[in-house]
C-alpha positions in Angstrom: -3.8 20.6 -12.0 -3.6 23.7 -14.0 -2.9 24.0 -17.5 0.9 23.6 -18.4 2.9 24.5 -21.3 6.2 23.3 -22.6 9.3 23.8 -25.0 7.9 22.8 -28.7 10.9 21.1 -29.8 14.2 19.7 -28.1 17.1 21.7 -28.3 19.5 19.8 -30.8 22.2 20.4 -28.2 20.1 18.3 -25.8 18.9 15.9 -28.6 22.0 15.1 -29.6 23.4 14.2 -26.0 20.3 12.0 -25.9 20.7 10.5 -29.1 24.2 9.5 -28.2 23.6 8.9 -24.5 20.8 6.5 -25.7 21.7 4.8 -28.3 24.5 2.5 -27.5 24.3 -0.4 -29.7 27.1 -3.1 -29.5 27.7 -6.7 -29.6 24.2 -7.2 -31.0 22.1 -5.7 -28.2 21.8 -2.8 -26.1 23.3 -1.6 -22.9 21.0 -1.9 -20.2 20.9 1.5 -19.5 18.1 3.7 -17.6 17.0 6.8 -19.0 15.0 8.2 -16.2 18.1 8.2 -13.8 19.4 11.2 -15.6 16.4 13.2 -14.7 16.9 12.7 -10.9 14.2 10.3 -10.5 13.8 6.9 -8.8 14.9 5.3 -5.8 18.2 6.9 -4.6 20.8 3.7 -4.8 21.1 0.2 -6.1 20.0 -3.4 -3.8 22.5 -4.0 -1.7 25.6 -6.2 -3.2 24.8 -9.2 -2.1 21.4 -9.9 -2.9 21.5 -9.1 -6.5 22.0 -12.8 -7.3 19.9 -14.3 -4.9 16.7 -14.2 -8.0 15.0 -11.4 -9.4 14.4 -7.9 -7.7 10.6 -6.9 -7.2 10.5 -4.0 -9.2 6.6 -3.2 -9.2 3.4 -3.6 -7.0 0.5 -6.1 -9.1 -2.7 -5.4 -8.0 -6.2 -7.2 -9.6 -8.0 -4.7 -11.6 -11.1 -4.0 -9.8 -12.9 -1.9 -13.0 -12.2 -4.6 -15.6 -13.8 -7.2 -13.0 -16.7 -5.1 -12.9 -19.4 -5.4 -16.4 -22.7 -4.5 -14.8 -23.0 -1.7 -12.7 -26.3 -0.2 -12.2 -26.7 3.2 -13.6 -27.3 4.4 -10.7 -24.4 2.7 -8.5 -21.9 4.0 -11.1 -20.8 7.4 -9.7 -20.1 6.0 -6.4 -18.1 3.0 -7.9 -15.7 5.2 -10.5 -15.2 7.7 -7.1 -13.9 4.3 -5.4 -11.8 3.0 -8.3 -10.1 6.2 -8.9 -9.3 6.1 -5.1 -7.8 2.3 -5.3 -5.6 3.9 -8.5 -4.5 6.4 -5.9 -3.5 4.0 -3.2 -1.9 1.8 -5.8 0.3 4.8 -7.1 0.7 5.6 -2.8 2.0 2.2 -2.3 4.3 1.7 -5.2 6.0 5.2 -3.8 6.7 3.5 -0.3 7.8 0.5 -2.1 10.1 2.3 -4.1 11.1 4.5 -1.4 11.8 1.2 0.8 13.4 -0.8 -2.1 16.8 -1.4 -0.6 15.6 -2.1 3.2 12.5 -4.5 1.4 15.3 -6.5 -0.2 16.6 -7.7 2.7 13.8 -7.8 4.7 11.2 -9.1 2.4 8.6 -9.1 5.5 8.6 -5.3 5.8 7.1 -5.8 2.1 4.1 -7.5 4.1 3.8 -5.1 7.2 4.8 -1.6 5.5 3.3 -1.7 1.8 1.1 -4.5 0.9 -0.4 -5.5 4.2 -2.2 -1.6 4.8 -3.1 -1.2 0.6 -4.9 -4.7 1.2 -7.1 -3.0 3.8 -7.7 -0.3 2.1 -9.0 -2.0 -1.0 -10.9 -4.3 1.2 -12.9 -1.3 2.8 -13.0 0.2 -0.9 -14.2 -3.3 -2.4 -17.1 -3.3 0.5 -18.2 0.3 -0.7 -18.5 -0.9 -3.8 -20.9 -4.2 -3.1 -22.7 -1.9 -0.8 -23.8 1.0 -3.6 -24.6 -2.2 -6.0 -26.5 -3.7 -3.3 -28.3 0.0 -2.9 -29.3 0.2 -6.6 -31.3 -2.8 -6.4 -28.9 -5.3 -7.7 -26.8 -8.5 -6.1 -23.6 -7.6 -4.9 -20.9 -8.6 -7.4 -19.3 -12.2 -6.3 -15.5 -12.4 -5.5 -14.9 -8.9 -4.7 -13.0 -9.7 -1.6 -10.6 -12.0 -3.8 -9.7 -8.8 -5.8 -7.8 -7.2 -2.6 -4.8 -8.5 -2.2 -1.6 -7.0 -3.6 2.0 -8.6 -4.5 5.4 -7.5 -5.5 6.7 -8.8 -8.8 9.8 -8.7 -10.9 10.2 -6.7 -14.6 11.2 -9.8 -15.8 11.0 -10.0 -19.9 7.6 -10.1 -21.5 5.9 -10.3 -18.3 2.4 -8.8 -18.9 3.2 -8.5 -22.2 2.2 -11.9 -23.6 5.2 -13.0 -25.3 5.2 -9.9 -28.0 9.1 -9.4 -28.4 9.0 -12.5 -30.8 6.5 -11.6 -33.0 8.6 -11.1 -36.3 11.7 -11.5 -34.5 14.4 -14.0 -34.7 15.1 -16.5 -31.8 17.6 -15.1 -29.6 17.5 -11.6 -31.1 17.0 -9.9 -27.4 19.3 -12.4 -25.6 21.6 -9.3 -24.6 18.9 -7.3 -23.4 18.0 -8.8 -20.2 16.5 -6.3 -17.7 19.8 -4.9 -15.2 18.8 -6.0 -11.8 20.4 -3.1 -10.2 18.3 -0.8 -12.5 17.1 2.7 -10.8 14.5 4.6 -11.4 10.8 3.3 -12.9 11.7 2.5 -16.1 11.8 2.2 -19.3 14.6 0.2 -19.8 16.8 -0.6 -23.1 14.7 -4.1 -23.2 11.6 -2.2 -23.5 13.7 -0.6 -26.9 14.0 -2.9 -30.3 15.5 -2.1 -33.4 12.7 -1.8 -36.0 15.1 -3.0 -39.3 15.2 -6.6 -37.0 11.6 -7.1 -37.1 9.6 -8.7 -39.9 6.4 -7.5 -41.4 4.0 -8.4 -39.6 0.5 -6.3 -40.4 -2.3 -8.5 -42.1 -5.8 -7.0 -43.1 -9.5 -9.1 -43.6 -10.0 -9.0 -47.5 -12.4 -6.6 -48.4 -15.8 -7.7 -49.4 -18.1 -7.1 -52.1 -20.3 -4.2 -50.6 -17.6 -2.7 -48.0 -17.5 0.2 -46.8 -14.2 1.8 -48.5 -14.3 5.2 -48.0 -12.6 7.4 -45.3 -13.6 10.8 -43.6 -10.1 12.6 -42.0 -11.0 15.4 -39.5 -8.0 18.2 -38.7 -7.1 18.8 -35.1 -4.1 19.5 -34.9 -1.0 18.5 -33.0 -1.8 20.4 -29.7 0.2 22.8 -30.4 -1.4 25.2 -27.6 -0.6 22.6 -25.1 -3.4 21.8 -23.6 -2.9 18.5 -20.9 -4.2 17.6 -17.8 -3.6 14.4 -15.7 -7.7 13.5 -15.6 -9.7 11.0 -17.3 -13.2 11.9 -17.7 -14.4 8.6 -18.9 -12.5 6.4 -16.3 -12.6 8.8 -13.4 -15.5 11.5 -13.6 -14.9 14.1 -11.0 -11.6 13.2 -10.2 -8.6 15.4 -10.5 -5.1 13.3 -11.7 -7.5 10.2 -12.3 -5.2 9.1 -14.9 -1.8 9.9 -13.0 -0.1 10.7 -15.6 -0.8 13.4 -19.0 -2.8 13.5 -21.5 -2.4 15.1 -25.0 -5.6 16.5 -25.6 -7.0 17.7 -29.6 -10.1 18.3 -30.4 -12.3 19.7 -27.9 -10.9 22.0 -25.4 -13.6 21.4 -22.4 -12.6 18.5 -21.3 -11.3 18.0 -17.7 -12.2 15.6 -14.9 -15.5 17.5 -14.2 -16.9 18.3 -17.9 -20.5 16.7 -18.3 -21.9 16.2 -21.8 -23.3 19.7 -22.1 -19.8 21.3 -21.7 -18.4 18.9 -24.4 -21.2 20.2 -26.5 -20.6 23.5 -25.8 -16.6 23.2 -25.8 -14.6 25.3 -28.4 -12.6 22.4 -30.5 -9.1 22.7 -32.0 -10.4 20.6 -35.4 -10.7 22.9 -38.6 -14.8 21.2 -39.1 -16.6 22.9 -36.0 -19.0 20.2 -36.4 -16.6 18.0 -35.0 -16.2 19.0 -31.1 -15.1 15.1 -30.2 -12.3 14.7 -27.8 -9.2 12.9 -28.5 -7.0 12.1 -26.0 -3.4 9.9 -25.2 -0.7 9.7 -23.0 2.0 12.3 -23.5 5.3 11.2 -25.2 8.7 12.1 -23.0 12.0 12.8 -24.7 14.4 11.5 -21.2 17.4 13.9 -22.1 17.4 15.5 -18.4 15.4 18.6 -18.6 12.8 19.2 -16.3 9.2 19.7 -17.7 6.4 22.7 -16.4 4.6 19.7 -14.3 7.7 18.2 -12.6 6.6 19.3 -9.0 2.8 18.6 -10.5 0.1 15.9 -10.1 0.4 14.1 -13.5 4.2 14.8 -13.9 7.0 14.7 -11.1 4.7 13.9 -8.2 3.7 10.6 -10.3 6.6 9.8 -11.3 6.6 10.9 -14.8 9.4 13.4 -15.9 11.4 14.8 -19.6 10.3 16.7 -21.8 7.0 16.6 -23.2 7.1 16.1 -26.7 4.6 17.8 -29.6 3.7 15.4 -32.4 5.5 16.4 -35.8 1.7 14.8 -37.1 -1.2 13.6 -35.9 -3.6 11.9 -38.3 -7.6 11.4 -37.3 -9.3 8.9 -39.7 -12.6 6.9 -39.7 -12.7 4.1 -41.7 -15.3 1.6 -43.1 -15.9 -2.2 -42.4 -14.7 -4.5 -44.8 -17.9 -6.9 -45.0 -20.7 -3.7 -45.4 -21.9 -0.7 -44.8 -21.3 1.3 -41.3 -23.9 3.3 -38.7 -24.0 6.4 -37.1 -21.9 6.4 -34.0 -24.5 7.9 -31.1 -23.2 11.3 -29.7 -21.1 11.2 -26.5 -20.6 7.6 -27.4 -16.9 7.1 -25.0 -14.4 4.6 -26.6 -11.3 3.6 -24.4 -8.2 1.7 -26.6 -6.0 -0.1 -25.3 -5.0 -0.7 -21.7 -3.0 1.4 -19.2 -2.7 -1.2 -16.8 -1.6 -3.5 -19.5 1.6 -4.4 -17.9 0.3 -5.7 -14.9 -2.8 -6.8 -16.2 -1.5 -8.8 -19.3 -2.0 -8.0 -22.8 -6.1 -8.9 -23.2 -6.9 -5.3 -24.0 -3.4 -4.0 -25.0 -4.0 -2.3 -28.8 -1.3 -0.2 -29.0 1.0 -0.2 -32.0 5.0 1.2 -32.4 6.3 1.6 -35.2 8.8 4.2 -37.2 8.0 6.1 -40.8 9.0 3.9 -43.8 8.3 0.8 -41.2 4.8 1.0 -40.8 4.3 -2.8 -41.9 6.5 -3.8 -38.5 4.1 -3.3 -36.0 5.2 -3.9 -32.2 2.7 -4.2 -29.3 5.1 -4.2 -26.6 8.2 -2.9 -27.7 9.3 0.8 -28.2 11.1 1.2 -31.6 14.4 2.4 -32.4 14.3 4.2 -35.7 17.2 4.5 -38.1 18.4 8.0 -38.9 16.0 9.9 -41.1 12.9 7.8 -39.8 10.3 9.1 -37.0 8.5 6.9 -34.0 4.8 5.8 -34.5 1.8 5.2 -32.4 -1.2 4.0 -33.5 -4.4 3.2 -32.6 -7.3 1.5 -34.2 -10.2 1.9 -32.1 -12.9 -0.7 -31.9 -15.7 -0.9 -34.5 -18.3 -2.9 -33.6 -21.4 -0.9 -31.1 -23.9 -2.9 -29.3 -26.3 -0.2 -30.5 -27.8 0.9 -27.1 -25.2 2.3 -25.0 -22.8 5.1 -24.7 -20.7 3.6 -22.2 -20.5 0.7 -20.1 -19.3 -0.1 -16.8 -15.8 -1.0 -17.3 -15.9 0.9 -20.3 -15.2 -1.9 -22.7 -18.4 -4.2 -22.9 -20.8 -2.0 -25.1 -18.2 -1.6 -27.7 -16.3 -4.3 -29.6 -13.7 -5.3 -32.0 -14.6 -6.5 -35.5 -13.6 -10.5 -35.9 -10.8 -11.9 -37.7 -13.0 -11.8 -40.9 -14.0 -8.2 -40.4 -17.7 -8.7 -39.2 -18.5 -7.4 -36.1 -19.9 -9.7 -32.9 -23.7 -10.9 -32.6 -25.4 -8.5 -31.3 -23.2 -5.3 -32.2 -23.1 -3.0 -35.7 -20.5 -1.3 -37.5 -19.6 1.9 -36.7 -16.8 4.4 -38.5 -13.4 3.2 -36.7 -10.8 5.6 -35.7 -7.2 5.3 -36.7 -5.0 7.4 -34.8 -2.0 8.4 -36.1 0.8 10.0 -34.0 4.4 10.7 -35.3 7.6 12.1 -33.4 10.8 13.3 -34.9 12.8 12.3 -31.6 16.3 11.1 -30.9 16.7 7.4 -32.4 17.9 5.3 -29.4 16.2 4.3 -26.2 15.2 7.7 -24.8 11.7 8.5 -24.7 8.6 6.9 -23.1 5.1 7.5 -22.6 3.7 8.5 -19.4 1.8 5.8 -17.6 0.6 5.0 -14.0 3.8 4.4 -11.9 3.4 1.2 -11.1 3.3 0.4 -14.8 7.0 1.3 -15.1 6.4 2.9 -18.5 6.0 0.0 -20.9 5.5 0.6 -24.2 2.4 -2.0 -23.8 0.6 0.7 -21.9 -0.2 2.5 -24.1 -3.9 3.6 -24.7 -5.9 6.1 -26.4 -9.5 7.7 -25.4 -12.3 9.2 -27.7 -15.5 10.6 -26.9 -18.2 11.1 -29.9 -19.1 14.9 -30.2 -20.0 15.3 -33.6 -22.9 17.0 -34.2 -25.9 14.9 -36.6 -25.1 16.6 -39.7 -21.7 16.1 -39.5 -21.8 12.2 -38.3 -24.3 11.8 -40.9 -21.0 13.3 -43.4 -18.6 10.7 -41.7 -21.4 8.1 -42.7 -22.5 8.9 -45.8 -18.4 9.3 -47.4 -17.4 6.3 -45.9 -20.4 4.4 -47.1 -20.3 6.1 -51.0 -16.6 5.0 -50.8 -15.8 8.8 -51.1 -12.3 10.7 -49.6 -13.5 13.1 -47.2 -12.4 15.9 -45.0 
């Protein structure tokens, strides 16, 4: 889609009807409120009566996922198998609409489930699935084993901590979200006030590995602003090359200011960059944040926005903070130019938590990290994401077929994976003065039901040598750089 722009900052008469339609804390938990109905979005009435105790409603369509299945692509088959992935996202998102559209009628007739939604998106990603085997097969290689098993599709519930692995108790007291069961009768695709904790209950929780004799301790910070020229699309140039709305929902971008669906290398080289050093023209990208206080956003008839499900107001960051850290067991590499680094998963919800890495948190907080649960920040305090990138490079590729395998985490102890190096790592640091309550969420593919778990941020490496050498050579000298 085109370029869209938006209001900079929530009026504080509509802030302050979010804040208190939101926030509505009593007997020890939250009302199970949801805060995209206000916006006019979501299916158009509750299950019938009489099957809202008869177990839990099927709230979302699961589907494997094909990309993280798929580690060794040829080269050459890659093209063709991104094209067909973006195109299963698509019938995914297509299906969850009919689903949702269908909700009430699937409830009583759980076969229509079968015959209208998940019996035709099965097809479809069996013909997709045989594309795929067929470019492998083309490039030379053996077709990837168990493809077929990755078609089918089922319905499943938003019950608590599913695909979150069991994150609500981390540094939380037993019982603390016993009033905060998911409604049944719930409209809309989430969030809802279970997806919403209140950060003064949870327990510190953040441990570093000890620093070694002959870490790297400096940092190099690069300034790119908060995107305050509002530049978003709903593409994903790593996941989905050539695609338009690959990602289905917005991005954020800083950084450089080439980067759509169809930008190659040489226009990210090229690309004018929003960061104060011109020798950094890397892109930095995330989901949008949404304040849900009922006004409509630029994209709400848009790819990305309304037509996916994702509406509010599109929130600027009060900060945004770009570091690159050392390692704490030695010295750190060179990252390779257009090296592509995903974070996090936006599938997380349905997927599990395997690659989940984002982090909530509020200002004055920061040692309560949550992986799953949107905060709720007292007065005076501001929401947090962050992201710590991975740090370990298996020193020969840019990019890998699922995007994953040719970078990796550094171990428990800080050193990084046989076979891989240390690179800088990028923190990410994004802060939001919104409303405190349960009334913004981050866009994510609609099937995902905007769950804080889904959160995810995306880096690509254009720094030119000079400057990467910089990045290096302060973190390395244990120098503060910017």
């Amino acid at each position: 889609m085109g370029r869209t722009s938006r209001k900079k900052r929530s009026s504080l008469a509509n802030r302050a009807i979010a804040a208190s339609a939101a926030l509505i804390l009593g007997g020890g938990g939250l009302v199970a409120l949801n805060v995209y109905a206000s916006a006019g979005e979501g299916w158009s009435g509750s299950p019938p009566e009489q099957t809202r105790n008869e177990g839990p409603q099927m709230s979302t369509i699961d589907c494997p996922d094909v990309g993280n299945e798929l580690a060794d692509v040829p080269e050459e088959a890659r093209g063709e198998v991104d094209l067909e992935l973006a195109a299963m996202d698509t019938q995914i998102t297509d299906a969850y609409r009919q689903f949702a559209d269908r909700r009430e009628q699937i409830a009583q007739d759980p076969d229509l489930a079968e015959n209208a939604v998940l019996g035709p998106l099965r097809a479809k990603r069996t013909a997709g699935l045989d594309r795929i085997g067929i470019a492998v097969e083309r490039s030379g290689a053996d077709r990837p084993e168990g493809l077929e098993g990755l078609a089918p599709c089922t319905l499943r519930a938003d019950d608590t901590g599913a695909g979150g692995g069991g994150e609500e108790d981390e540094g939380q007291e037993p019982g603390e979200d016993e009033n905060q069961d998911p409604d049944p009768a719930q409209e809309g695709n989430g969030p809802e006030a279970s997806d919403f904790v209140d950060i003064q209950s949870v327990q510190p929780n953040v441990e570093r590995p000890r620093q070694r004799r002959g870490a790297s301790r400096g940092t190099f910070t690069t300034d790119c602003g908060r995107n305050e020229n509002g530049k978003f699309n709903p593409d994903n140039v790593i996941v989905a090359p050539g695609v338009s709305n690959g990602a289905h929902h917005m991005h954020d971008y800083v950084g450089n200011q080439a980067n759509d669906a169809f930008a190659s290398d040489d226009d990210l080289a090229r690309g004018a960059t929003t960061c104060r050093n011109q020798g950094d023209r890397s892109t930095y990208y995330w989901p949008v944040l949404r304040l849900q206080n009922g006004e409509d956003e630029n994209d709400v008839d848009a790819d990305g926005g309304g037509k996916d499900q994702n509406v509010g107001e599109i929130q600027t960051p009060s900060q945004v903070t770009l570091k690159f850290v050392g390692s704490p067991r030695g010295k750190v590499t060179a990252m390779p130019r257009f090296l592509r680094i995903i974070t996090g998963d936006a599938k997380a919800f349905t997927n599990g938590d395997a690659n989940a890495n984002a982090s909530w948190s509020c200002t004055g907080f920061e040692d309560r990290q949550l992986k799953d649960k949107y905060p709720i920040c007292p007065e005076g305090s501001q929401v947090v994401r962050s992201f710590a990138f991975q740090s370990c490079w298996d020193g020969r590729n840019t990019d890998s077929a699922n995007h994953r395998t040719h970078v990796a985490f550094a171990q428990d102890d800080g050193s990084c994976p046989d076979g891989f190096r240390a690179i800088p790592q990028l923190v990410q640091r994004i802060v939001y003065d919104v409303p405190p309550g349960p009334g913004f969420a981050v866009d994510s593919f609609p099937e995902q039901l905007h769950k804080p778990v889904t959160d995810h941020g995306d880096f690509i490496n254009v720094f030119g040598r000079k400057a990467m050498n910089r990045v290096v050579s302060c973190i390395n000298d244990g120098r503060t750089c910017r």
